[in-house]
C-alpha positions as CSV (number, residue, x, y, z in Angstrom):
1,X,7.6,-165.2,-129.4
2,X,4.7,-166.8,-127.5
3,X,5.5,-165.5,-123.9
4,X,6.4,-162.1,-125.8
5,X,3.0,-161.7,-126.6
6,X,2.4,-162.4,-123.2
7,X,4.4,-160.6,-121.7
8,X,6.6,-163.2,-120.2
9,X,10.3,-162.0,-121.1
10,X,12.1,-165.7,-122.1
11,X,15.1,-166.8,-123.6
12,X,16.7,-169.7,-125.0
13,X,20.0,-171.6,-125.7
14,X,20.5,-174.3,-128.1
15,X,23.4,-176.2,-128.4
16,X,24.1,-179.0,-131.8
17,X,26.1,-182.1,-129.9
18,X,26.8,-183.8,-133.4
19,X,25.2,-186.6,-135.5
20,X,22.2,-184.5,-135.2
21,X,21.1,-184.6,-131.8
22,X,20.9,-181.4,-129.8
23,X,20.2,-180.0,-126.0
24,X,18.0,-176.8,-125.5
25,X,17.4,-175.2,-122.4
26,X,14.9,-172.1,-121.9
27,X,13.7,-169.8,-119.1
28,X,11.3,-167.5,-118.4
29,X,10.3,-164.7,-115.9
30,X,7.9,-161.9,-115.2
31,X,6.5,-160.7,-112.0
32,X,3.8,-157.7,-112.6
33,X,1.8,-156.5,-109.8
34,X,0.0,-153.6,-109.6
35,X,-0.1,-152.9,-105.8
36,X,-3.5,-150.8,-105.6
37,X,-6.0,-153.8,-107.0
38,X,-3.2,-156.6,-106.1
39,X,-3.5,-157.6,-109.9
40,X,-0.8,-160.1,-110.2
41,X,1.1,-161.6,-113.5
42,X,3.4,-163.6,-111.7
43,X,5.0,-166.6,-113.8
44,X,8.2,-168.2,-113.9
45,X,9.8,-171.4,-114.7
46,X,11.9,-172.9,-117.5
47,X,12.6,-176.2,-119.2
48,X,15.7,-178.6,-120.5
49,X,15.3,-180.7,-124.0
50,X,17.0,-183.2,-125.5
51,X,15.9,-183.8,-129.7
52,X,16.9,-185.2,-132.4
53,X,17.1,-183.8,-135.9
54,X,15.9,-186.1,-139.0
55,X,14.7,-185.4,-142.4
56,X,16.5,-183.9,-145.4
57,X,16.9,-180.5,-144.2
58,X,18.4,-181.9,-140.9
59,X,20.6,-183.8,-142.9
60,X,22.0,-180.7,-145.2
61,X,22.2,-178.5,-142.1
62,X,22.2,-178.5,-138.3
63,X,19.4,-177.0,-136.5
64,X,16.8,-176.8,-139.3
65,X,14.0,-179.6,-140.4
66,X,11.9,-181.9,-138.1
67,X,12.9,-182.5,-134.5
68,X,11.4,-184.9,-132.1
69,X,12.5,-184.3,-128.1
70,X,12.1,-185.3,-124.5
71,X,11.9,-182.6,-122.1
72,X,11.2,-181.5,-118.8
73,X,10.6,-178.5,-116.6
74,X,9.5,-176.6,-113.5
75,X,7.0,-173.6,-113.8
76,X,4.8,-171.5,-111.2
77,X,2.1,-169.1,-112.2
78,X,-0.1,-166.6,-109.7
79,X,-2.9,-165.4,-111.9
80,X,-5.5,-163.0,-109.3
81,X,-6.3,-159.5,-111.2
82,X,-8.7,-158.4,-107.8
83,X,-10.9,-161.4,-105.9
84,X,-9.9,-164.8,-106.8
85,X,-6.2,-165.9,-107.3
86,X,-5.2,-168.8,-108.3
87,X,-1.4,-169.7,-107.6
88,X,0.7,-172.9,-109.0
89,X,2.8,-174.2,-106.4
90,X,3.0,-173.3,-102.7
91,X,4.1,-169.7,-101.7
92,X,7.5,-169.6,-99.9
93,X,9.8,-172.5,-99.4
94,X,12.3,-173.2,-101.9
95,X,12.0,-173.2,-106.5
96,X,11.4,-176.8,-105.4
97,X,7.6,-176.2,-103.0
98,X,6.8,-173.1,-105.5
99,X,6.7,-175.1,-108.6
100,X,4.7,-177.6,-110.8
101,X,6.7,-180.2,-112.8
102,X,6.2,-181.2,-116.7
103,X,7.2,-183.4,-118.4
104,X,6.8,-185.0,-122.3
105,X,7.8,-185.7,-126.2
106,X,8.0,-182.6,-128.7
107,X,7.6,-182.3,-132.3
108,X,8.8,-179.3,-134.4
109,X,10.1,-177.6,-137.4
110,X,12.7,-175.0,-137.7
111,X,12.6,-172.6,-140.8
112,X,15.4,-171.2,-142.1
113,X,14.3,-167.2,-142.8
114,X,17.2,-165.5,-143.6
115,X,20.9,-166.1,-143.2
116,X,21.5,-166.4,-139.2
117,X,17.5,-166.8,-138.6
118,X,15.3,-169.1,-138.1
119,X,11.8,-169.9,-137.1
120,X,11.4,-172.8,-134.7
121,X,7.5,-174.3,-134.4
122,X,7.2,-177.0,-131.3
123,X,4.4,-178.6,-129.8
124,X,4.7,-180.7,-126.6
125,X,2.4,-183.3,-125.1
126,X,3.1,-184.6,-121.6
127,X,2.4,-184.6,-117.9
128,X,2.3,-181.8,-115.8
129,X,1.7,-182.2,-111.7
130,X,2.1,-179.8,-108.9
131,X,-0.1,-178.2,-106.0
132,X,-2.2,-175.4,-106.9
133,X,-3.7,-172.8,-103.9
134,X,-6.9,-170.8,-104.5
135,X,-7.0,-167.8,-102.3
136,X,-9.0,-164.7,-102.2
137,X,-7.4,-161.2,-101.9
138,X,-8.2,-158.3,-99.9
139,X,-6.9,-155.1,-99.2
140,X,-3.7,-155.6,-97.3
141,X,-4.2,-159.6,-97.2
142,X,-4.6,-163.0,-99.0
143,X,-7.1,-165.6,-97.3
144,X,-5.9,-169.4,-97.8
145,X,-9.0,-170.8,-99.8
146,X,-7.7,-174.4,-100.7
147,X,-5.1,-176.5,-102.0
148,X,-5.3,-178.9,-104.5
149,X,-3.3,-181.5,-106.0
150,X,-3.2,-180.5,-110.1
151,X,-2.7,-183.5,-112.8
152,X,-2.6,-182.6,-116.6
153,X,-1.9,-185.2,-119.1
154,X,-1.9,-183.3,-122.8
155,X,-0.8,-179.9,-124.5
156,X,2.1,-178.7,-122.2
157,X,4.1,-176.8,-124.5
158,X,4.1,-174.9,-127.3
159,X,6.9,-172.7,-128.6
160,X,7.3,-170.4,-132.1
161,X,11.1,-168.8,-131.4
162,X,13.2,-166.8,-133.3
163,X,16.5,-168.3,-133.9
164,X,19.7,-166.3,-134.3
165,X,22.3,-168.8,-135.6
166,X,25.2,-167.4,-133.5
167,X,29.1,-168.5,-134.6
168,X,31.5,-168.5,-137.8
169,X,30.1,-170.2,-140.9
170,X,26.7,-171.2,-138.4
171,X,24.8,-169.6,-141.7
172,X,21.3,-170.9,-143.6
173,X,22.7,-171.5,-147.4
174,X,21.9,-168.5,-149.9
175,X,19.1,-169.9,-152.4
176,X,19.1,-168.2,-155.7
177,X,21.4,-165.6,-154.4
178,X,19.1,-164.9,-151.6
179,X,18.0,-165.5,-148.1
């Protein structure tokens, strides 16, 4: 719900592999552009987790409580709105030469909010490493300012996601006659 607000259309899969450990994978992609001012939005990129469930919810139901992960990812980003871009990974080449790479450990909570939803909160601390370019944009043309080598150790993820529990008797429990 985080890139939504962005506007950064994402989604999600996460699969429960028993004795409550789980694998997650999520993408996400927008390309806005605006020709006239060469305003850009560009981002893309996606990331594969593996956690594990623990607590009492956990234990009661798959998919809900605490979960503690390792994941890892690619992501590019070309933010310029007129004058100075700045672009995460090199233009051209393949996913591979456009891309920065992160890696790190997550915590979260998933919330059960009704019967096939829930809300998942996770916050992820890690590396992340890649090239960035600075360029300038003119009317018909970019100008090759610089590029750097970019290192980030801290914050590099954070996630609040709707969940729609998908499959026969995959349902949150009905407290009180309710939920």
């Amino acid at each position: 719900m985080l890139y939504d607000a962005l506007a950064v259309p994402n989604i999600g899969a996460e699969f429960y592999v028993g004795r409550n450990w789980s694998v997650v994978g999520n993408w996400m992609y927008a390309w806005w552009s605006k020709d006239s001012a060469h305003r850009y939005w560009r981002i893309y990129g996606g990331d594969i987790a593996v956690r594990r469930w623990f607590g009492k919810a956990a234990g009661e139901k798959p998919l809900t409580g605490h979960h503690l992960g390792l994941y890892g990812g690619v992501v590019t980003y070309d933010f310029e709105f007129g004058g100075t871009g700045y672009m995460g990974g090199i233009p051209g080449g393949t996913l591979w030469d456009r891309c920065q790479y992160v890696a790190g450990i997550e915590y979260g909570y998933s919330l059960p909010i009704a019967r096939r939803l829930n809300i998942d909160f996770t916050i992820g601390l890690g590396y992340r490493q890649g090239k960035r370019v600075k360029y300038e944009a003119g009317q018909k043309w970019y100008v090759w300012k610089s590029t750097v080598m970019e290192r980030w150790i801290g914050p590099t993820k954070a996630e609040v996601s709707l969940v729609w529990l998908i499959g026969r008797g995959n349902e949150n429990a009905r407290k009180g006659g309710s939920l």
